[in-house]
C-alpha positions in Angstrom: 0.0 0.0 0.0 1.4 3.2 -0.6 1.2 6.5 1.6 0.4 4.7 4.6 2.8 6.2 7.2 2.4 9.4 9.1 3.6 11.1 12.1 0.9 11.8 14.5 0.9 15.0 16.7 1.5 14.1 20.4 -0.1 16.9 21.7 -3.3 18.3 19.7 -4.0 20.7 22.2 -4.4 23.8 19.7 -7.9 23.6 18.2 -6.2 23.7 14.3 -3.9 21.0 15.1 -2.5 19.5 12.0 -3.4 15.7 13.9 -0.9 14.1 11.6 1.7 14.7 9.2 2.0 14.0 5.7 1.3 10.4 4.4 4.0 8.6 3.2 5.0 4.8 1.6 8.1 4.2 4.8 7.9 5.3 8.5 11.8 6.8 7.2 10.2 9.4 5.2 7.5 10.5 7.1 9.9 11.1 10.1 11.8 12.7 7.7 9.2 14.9 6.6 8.1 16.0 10.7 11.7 17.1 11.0 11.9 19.0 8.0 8.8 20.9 8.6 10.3 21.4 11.9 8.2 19.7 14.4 9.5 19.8 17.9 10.0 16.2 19.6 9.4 16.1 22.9 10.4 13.2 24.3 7.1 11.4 24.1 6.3 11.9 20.4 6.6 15.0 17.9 4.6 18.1 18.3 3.2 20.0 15.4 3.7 23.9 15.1 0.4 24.8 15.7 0.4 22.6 19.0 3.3 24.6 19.9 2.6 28.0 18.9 -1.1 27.2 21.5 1.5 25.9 24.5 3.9 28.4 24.1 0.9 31.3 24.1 -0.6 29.7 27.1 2.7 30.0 28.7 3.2 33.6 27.6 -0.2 34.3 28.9 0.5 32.6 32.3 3.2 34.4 32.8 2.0 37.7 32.7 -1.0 36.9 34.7 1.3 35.9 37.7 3.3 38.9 37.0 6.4 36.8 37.0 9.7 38.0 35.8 13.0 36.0 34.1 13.5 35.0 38.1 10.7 33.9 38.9 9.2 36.6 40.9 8.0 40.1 39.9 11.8 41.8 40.5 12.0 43.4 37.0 15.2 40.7 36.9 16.6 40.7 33.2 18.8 38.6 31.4 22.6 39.5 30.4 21.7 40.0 27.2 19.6 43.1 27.5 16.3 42.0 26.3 12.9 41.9 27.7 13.0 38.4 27.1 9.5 37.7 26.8 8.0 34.0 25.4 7.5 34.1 21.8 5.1 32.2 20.0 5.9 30.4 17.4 9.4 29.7 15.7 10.9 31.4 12.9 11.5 29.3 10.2 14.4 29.5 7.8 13.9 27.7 4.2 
């Protein structure tokens, strides 16, 4: 049979989650394929970018609602590097 092998999404917590990645005929292409496109594995299985982009805004969104800072506690503590350093959603890709 052809196209019969996909990654699934381990998480499918954002409410667009891809589910699945592209079908493929060998479980070697459609890993392939996850890492290309840049999934994130987390240990457990891979995560799709929408999945991520909803865990990383929930995070984001957590995080200002306990008014926490880079330390853990609302100290206005910043890193070295001289940036805000809030979460971002999302990852930039580079193709």
């Amino acid at each position: 049979m052809k196209n019969q092998f996909a990654v699934e999404c381990h998480s499918k917590i954002a409410s667009d989650c891809l589910q699945n990645g592209k079908y493929f005929d060998s479980e070697e292409e459609a890993q392939d394929w996850v890492e290309n496109e840049c999934w994130i594995f987390s240990g457990d299985g891979w995560i799709c970018l929408k999945c991520h982009d909803a865990f990383m805004g929930s995070l984001t969104s957590h995080r200002h609602k306990q008014g926490n800072g880079l330390d853990g506690v609302d100290s206005g503590v910043e890193a070295d590097d001289g940036l805000d350093n809030e979460l971002e959603t999302g990852i930039d890709i580079v193709r």
